[in-house]
N, C-alpha and C positions, 0 to 999 in steps of 0.2 A: 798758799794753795793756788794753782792754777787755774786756769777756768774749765777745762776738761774737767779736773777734777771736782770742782764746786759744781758743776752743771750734776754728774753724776749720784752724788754725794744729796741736791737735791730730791733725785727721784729716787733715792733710795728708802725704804722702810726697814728691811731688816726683818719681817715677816708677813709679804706681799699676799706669800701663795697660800700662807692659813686664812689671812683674812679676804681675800677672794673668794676659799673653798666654803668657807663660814657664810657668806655674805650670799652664795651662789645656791646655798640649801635653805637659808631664811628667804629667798625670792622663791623654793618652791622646785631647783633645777637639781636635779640629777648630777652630780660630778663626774660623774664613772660614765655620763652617756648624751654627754655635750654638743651640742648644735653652735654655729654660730651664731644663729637667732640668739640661743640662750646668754649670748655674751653680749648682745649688742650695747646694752645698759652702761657697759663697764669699759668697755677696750675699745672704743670708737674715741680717742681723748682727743678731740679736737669737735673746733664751734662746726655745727652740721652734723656733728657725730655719722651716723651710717647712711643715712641721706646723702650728706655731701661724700662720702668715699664712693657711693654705688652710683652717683654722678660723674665724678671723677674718674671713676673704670672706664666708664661708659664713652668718656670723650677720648679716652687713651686708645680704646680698642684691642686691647692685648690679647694674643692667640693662645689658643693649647699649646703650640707646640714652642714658645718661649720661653724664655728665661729671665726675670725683670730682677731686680734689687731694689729693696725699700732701704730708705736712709732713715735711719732713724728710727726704729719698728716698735718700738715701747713694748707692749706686753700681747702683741701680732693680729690687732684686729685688722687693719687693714690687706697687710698680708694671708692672712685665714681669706679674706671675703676674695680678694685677686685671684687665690686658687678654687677656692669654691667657684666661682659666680662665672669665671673666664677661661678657668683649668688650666691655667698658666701654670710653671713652679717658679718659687718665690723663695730667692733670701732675703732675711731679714737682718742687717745689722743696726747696731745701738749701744752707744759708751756706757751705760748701763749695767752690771753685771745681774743683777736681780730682774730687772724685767729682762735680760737673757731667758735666763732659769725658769721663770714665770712661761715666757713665752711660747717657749719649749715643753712646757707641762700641760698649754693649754690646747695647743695644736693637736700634741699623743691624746689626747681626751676628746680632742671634734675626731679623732683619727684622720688628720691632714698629714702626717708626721711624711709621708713618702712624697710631699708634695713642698712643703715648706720648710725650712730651717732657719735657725739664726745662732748669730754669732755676735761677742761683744766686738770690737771695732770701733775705731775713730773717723770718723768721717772724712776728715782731711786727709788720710791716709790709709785709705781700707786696703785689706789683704789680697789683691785680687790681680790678676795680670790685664793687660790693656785690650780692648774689645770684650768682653767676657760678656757681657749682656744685652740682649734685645732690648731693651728697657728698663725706667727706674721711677720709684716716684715718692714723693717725697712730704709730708704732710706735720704741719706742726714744728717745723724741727729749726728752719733758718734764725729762730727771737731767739734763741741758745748759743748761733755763731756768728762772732764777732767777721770775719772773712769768710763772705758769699761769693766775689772770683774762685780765691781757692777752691770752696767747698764746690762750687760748680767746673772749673778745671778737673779737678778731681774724679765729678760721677763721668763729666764727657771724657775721661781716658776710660774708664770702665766700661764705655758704651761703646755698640759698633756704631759706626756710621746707618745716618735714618733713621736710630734707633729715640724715640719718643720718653720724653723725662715730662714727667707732675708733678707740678709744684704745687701744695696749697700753703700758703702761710697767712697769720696776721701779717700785716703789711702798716704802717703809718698813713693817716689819709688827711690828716688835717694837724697843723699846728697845736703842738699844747703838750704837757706832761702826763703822760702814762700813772695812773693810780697802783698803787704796789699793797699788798703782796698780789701778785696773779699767777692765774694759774703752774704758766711754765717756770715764773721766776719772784723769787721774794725782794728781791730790790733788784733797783735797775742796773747792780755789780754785773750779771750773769745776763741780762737783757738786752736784747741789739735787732730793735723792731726796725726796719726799712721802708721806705714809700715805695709804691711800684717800682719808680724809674730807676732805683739804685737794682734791685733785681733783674729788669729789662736791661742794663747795662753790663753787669754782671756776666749774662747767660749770652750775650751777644762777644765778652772778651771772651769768655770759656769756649764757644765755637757752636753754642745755638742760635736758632732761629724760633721764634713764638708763633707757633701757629693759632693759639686762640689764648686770651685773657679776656677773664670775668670777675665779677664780685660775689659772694654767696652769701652776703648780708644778711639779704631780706630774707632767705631761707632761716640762716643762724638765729635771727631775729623772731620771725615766727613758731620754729621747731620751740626754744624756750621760753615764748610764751604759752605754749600747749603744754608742756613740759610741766609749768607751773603751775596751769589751773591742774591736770590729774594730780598733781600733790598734792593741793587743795583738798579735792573730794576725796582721793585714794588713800593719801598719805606719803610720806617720803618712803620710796623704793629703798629696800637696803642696797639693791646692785645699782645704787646713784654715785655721781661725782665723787661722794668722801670715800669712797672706797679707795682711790689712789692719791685723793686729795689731802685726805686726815682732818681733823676737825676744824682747819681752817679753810676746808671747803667753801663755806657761806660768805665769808670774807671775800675771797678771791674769785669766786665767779660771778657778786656782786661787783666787783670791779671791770671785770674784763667783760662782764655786759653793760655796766654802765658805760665805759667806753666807746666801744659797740653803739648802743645806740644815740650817743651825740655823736658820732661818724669820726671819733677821734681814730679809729681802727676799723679794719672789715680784713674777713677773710677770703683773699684773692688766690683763684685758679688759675693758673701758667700753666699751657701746655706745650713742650718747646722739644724742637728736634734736632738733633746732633747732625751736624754738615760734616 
């Protein structure tokens, strides 16, 4: 099996959108009359969850009258919040077939549907003719691709010139071996975590320029310590991580925060511009 395929094949369930719909009426929410508020629990899959994406907007700057492409889009929470929050429209791709389907069901239900789309696609070679988008951005997706020139060659052909690409990734920050299963990968087969500077290098042969890089650590760090104690007193939310996770949720985000906070990992913001 190749890694495209094993990548996929990981975030596949096989019956996403019942246990979303299931999960989404045990928290309480209406299906039929969906907010993105009402998703932020579940579709934000990345350390920061909604915080760090409504940060991340925010430095990109995206207009109404744009066109941006998310890489990567899972099941379209990022993309939901880019056309709400910035009234951009927003495709979303992702090698994915099921968070496709998902994605696409949960958008018709916030009623974004004239706003966002998505389609499955491979990242290294998405469907799309050269210049096609003001923007792109990108969140979670790089620790799944072994070649980050390519994959950044790639969005800078999709982009016009000026046009602003976001990157948030775990990134590698300090010596030492990655604890497995996590989140995005169950062994380190499918896993190809980077230091900044391999991405800084990267984005600079592809034909950007960085105009701003950060760390969202100590956010990621705090949001899940808050996280934890409402568990505590409330109880665990059913629209929590195992909804995409499965029941080796507790496993794997005890890993990837434990990493996290001995500084073996942090999730870094790139924001970089197509010359």
């Amino acid at each position: 099996m190749d890694i495209e395929a094993a990548v996929a094949r990981h975030y596949t369930q096989g019956s996403l959108a019942k246990t979303l719909l299931s999960a989404l009426e045990a928290g309480g929410k209406d299906p039929d009359k969906l907010t993105i508020d009402d998703l932020s629990g579940i579709d934000e899959f990345h350390l920061g969850w909604s915080a760090a994406t409504e940060e991340l907007a925010e430095d990109l700057g995206f207009t109404p009258a744009m066109h941006v492409v998310e890489i990567g889009s899972g099941i379209g929470g990022p993309a939901r919040h880019l056309a709400h929050a910035l009234g951009c429209t927003v495709t979303g791709v992702d090698l994915t077939p099921e968070f496709v389907e998902v994605a696409d069901m949960l958008t018709r239900r916030c009623h974004l549907a004239g706003r966002v789309s998505f389609l499955q696609a491979n990242a290294l070679a998405m469907p799309f003719g050269a210049g096609r988008f003001d923007g792109a951005v990108m969140l979670h997706v790089g620790m799944n691709i072994a070649d980050k020139p390519a994959l950044f060659k790639e969005v800078r052909r999709v982009l016009k010139p000026g046009a602003r690409f976001g990157v948030y990734d775990i990134m590698h920050m300090a010596k030492g071996s990655l604890p497995y299963p996590m989140p995005w990968a169950m062994t380190s087969d499918t896993s190809f975590v980077e230091a900044p500077d391999h991405y800084r290098q990267a984005l600079a042969k592809a034909g950007f320029t960085i105009e701003l890089e950060r760390s969202l650590r100590d956010l990621a760090l705090k949001l899940s310590r808050e996280m934890r104690e409402k568990a505590t007193v409330d109880g665990p939310s059913p629209l929590g991580p195992q909804v995409l996770l499965g029941v080796s949720a507790p496993q794997r985000l005890a890993n990837v925060m434990s990493a996290l906070a001995e500084g073996l990992i942090a999730p870094i913001e790139m924001i970089a511009r197509a010359v």
